[in-house]
C-alpha angles and dihedrals in degrees: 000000000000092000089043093055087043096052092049081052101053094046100044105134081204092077111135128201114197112176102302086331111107118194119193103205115219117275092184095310116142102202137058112310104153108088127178137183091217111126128196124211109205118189126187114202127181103233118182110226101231086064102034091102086055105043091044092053086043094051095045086055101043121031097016095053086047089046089048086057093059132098112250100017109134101170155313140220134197104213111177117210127256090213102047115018082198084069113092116175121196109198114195128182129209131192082231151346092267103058085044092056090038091090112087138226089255102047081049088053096042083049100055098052093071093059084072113186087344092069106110126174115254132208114241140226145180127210130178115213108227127144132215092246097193 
């Protein structure tokens, strides 16, 4: 049974390479096959609202233009919470892990700086991108 299932794996037609992402569609399956390397970084900051214009058009300028310059970015959102309107997520996806954690401490640092008195410390988070392929 296990060879078998192995076997209808290997030969789906319905094999899809995305970048260095690889999905194995369902061949009658009930439980999770597609499997990508995509990662999301989710940061939560605190942003006072009566700062919150300036921090977002100092944080397009200034991270998400240095993020658009990486290898591997693919994109990122600002998504603000119903429940707290201090709560601003920004929610950034990578092909992989490695391109993520190619950025170094310094280029972080150097960064930073530019953020001036609007820099505050996020909380981090890591998420993997898979599907319930049924």
């Amino acid at each position: 049974m296990i060879n078998e299932t192995l076997q209808r794996l290997l030969s789906l037609s319905e094999l899809i390479r995305t970048d260095r992402a690889i999905s194995l569609v369902a061949c009658g399956i009930n439980r999770i096959v597609y499997a990508s390397f995509m990662v999301i970084e989710f940061l939560t900051f605190t942003v006072p609202t009566s700062i919150q214009k300036q921090w977002k058009a100092l944080d397009e300028a200034v991270w998400t233009r240095f993020l658009e310059k990486q290898e591997g970015f693919v994109q990122k959102e600002l998504w603000q919470s119903p429940e707290d309107s201090e709560k601003l997520h920004a929610v950034i996806w990578w092909r992989d892990k490695d391109s993520w954690k190619a950025i170094t401490d310094e280029q972080i640092r150097i960064v930073d700086m530019e953020m001036g008195d609007y820099l505050i410390e996020p909380e981090m988070r890591e998420f993997l991108v898979i599907t319930d392929a049924e």
